[in-house]
BAVO-353881 format. One record per atom (N, C-alpha, C): x, y, z; residue number from 1; atom name. Coordinates in steps of 0.2 Angstrom, whole numbers, plus 5000, padded with zeros to 4 digits. Example, Ala and Ser with C-alpha at 12.3 -4.5 7.8 and 13.67 -1.06 7.14 Angstrom:
2
+------+------+------+-----+----+
|    u |    v |    w |   i | at |
+------+------+------+-----+----+
| 5066 | 4972 | 5039 |   1 |  N |
| 5062 | 4978 | 5039 |   1 | CA |
| 5066 | 4984 | 5039 |   1 |  C |
| 5064 | 4989 | 5035 |   2 |  N |
| 5068 | 4995 | 5036 |   2 | CA |
| 5064 | 5000 | 5039 |   2 |  C |
+------+------+------+-----+----+
//
This chain:
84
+------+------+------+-----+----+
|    u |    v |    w |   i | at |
+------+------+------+-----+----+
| 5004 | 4994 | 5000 |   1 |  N |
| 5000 | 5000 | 5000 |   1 | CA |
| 5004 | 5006 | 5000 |   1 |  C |
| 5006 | 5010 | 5006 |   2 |  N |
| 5009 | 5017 | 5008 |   2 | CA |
| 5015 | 5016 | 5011 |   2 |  C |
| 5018 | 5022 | 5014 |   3 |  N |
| 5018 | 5020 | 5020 |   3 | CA |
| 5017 | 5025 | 5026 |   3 |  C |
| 5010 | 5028 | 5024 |   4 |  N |
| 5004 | 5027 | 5027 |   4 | CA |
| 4999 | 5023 | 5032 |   4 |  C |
| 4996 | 5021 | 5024 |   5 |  N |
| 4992 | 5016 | 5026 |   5 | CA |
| 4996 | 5007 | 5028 |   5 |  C |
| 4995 | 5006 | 5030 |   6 |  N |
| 4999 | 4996 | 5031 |   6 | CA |
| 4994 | 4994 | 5029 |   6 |  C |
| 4985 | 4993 | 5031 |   7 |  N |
| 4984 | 4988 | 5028 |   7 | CA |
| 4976 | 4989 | 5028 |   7 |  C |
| 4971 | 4988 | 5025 |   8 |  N |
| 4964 | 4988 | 5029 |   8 | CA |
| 4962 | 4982 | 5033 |   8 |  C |
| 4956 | 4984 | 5039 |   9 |  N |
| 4955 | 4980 | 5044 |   9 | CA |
| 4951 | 4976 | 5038 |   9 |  C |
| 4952 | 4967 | 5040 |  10 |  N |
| 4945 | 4965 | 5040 |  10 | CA |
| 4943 | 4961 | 5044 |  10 |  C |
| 4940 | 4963 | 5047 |  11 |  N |
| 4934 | 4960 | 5054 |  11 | CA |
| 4926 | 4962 | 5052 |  11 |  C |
| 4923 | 4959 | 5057 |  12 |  N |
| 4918 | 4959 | 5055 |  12 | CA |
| 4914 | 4966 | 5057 |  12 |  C |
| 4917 | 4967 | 5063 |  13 |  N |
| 4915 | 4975 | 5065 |  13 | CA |
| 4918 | 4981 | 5058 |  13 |  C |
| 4924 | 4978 | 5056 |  14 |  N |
| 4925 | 4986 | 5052 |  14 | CA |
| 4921 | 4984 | 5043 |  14 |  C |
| 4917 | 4978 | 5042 |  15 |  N |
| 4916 | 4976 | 5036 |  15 | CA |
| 4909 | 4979 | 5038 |  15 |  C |
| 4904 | 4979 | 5045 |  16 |  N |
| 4898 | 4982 | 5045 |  16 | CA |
| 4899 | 4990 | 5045 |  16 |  C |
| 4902 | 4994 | 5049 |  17 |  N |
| 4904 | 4999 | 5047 |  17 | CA |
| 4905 | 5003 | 5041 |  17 |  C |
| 4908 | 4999 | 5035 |  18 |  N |
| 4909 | 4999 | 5029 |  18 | CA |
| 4902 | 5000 | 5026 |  18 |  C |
| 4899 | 4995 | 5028 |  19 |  N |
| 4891 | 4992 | 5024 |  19 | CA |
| 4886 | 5000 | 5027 |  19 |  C |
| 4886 | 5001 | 5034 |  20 |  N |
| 4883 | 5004 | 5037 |  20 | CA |
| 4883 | 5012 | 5038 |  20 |  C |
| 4891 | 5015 | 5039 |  21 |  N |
| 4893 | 5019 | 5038 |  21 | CA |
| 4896 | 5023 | 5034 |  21 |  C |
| 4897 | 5019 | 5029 |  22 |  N |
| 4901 | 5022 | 5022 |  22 | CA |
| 4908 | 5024 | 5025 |  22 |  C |
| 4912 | 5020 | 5030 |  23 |  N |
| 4916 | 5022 | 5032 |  23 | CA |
| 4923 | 5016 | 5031 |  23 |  C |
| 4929 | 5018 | 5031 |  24 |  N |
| 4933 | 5012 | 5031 |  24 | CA |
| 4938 | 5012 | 5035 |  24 |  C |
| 4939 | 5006 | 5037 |  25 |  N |
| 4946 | 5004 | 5043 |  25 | CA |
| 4952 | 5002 | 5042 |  25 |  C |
| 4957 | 5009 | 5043 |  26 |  N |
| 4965 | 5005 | 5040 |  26 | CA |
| 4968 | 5003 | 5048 |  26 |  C |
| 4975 | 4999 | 5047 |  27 |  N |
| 4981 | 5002 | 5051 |  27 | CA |
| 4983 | 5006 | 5048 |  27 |  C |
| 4987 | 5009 | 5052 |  28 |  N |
| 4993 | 5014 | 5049 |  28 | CA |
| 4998 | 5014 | 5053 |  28 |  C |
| 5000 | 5018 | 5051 |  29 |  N |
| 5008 | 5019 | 5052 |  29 | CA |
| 5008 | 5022 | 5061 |  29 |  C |
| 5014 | 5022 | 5064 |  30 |  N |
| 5012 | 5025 | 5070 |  30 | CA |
| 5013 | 5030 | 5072 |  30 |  C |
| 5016 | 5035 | 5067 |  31 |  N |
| 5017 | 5042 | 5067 |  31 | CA |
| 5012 | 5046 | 5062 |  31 |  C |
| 5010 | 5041 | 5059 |  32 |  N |
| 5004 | 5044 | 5054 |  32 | CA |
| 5000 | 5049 | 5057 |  32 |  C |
| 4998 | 5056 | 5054 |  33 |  N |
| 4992 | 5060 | 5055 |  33 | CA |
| 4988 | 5061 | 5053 |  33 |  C |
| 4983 | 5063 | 5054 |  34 |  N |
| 4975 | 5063 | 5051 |  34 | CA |
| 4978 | 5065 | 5044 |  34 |  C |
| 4980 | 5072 | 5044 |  35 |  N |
| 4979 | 5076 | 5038 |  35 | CA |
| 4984 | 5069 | 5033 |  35 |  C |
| 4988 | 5066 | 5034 |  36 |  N |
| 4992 | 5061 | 5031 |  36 | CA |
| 4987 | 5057 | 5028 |  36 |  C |
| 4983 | 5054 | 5032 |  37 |  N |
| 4980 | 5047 | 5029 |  37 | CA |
| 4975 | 5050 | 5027 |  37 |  C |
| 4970 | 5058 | 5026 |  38 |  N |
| 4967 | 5056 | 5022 |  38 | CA |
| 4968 | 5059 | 5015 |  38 |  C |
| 4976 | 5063 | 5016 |  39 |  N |
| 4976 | 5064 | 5009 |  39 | CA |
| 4980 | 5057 | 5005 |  39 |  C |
| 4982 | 5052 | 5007 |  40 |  N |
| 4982 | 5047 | 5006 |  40 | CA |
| 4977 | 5043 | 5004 |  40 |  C |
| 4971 | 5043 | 5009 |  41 |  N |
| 4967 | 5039 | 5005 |  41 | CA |
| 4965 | 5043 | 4999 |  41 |  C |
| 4961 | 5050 | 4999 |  42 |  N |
| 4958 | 5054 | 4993 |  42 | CA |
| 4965 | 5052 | 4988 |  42 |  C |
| 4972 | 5053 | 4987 |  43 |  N |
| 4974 | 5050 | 4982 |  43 | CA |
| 4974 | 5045 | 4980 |  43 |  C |
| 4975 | 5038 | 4982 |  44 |  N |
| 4976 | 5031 | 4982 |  44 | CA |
| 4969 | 5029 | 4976 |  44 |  C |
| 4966 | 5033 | 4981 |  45 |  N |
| 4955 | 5030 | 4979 |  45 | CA |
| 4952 | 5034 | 4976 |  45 |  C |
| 4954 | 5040 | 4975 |  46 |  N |
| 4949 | 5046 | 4971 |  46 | CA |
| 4944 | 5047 | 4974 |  46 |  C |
| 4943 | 5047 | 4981 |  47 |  N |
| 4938 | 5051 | 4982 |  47 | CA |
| 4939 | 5055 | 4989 |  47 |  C |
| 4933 | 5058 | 4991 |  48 |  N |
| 4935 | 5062 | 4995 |  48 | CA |
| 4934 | 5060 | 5002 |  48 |  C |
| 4936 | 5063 | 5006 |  49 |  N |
| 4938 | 5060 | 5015 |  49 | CA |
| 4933 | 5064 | 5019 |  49 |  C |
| 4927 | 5065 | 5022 |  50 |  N |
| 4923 | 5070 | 5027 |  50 | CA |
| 4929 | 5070 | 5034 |  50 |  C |
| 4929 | 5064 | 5035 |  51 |  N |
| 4934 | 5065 | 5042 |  51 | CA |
| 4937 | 5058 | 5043 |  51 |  C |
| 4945 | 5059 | 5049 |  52 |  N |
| 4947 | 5054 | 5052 |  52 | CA |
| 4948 | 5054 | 5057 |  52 |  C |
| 4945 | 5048 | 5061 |  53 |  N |
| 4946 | 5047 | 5068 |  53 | CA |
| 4954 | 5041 | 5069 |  53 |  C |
| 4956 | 5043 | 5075 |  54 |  N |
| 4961 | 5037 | 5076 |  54 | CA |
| 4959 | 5033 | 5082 |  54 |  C |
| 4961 | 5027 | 5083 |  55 |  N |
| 4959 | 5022 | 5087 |  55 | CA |
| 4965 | 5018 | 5089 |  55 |  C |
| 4969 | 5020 | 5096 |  56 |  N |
| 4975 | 5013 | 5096 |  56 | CA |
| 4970 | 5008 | 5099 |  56 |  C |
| 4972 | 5002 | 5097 |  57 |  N |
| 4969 | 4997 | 5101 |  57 | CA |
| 4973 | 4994 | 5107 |  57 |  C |
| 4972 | 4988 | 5108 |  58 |  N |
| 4974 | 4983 | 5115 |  58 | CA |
| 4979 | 4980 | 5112 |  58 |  C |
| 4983 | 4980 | 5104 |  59 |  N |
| 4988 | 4976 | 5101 |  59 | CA |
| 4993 | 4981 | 5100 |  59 |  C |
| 4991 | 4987 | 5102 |  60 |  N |
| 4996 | 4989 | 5100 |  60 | CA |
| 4996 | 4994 | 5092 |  60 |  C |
| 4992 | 4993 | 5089 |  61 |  N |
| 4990 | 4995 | 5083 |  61 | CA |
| 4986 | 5003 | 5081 |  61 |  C |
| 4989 | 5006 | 5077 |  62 |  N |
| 4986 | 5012 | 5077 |  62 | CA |
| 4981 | 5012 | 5071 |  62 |  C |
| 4974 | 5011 | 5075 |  63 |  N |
| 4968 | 5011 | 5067 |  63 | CA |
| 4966 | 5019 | 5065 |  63 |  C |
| 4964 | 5020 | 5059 |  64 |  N |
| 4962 | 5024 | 5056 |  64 | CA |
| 4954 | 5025 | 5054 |  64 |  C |
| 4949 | 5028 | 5057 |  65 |  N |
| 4942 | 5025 | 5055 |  65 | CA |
| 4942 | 5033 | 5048 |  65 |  C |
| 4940 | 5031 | 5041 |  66 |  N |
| 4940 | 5037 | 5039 |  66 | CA |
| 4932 | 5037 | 5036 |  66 |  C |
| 4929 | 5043 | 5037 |  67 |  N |
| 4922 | 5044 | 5033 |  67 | CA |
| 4923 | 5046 | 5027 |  67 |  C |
| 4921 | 5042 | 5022 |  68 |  N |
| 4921 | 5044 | 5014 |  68 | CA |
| 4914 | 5048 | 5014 |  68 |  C |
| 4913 | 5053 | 5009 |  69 |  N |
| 4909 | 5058 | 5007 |  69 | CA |
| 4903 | 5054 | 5004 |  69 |  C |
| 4899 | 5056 | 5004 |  70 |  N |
| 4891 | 5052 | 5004 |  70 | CA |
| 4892 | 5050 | 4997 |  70 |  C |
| 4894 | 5056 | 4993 |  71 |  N |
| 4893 | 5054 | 4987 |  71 | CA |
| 4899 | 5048 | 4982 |  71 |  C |
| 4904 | 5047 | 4985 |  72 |  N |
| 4907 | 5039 | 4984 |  72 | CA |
| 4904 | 5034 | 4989 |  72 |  C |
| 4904 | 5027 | 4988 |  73 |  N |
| 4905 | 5023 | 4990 |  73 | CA |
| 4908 | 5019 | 4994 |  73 |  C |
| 4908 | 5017 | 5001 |  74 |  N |
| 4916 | 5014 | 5004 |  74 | CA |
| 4917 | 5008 | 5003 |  74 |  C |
| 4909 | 5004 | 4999 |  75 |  N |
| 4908 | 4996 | 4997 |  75 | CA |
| 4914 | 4995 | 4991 |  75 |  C |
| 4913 | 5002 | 4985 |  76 |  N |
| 4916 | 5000 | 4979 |  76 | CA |
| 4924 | 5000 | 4982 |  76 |  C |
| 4926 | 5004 | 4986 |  77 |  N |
| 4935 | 5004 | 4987 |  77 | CA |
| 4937 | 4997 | 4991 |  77 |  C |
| 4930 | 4997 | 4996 |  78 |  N |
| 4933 | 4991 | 4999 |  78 | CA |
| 4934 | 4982 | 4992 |  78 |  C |
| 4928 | 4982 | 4990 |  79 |  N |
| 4930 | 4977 | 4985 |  79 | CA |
| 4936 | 4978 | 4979 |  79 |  C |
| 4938 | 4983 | 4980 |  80 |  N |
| 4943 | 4985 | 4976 |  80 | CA |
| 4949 | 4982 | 4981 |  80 |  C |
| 4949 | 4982 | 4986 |  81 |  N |
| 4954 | 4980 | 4991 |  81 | CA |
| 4956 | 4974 | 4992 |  81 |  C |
| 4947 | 4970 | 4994 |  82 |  N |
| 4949 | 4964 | 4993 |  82 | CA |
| 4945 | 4961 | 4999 |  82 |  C |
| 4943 | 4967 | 5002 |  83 |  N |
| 4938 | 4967 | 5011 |  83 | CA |
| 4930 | 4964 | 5011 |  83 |  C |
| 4929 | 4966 | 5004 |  84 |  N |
| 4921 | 4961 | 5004 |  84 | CA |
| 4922 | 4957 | 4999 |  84 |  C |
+------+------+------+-----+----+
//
């Protein structure tokens, strides 16, 4: 991928979120910043980014929850990824 982004989540939580939210879930880097990953993702995917949130978890991992704009969809990037 970047070296931004490492990788998208795929669990079942970040696959409904997807479905439900029109939002997706990476890892990233651990110095990564908002402004960093979502002009990474708006280049990588062509579309545009409303917001990102960060999430470290319990492993140690730094997740990125990012909300893509109503008018793309976060299903067509995820099957492009390989997540659904």
């Amino acid at each position: 991928m970047s070296q931004v982004l490492l990788y998208p989540m795929v669990t079942e939580k970040a696959v409904n979120i997807i479905e439900e939210e029109n939002k997706l879930v990476f890892v990233v880097a651990k110095k990564a910043a908002k402004h960093e990953i979502k002009k990474e993702v708006e280049s990588l995917y062509e579309v545009k980014v409303d917001k990102v949130n960060i999430v470290n978890d319990m492993k140690g991992r730094k997740k990125a929850i990012v909300k893509i704009n109503k008018k793309f969809k976060a299903n067509d990037i995820a099957i492009k990824l390989g997540v659904l």
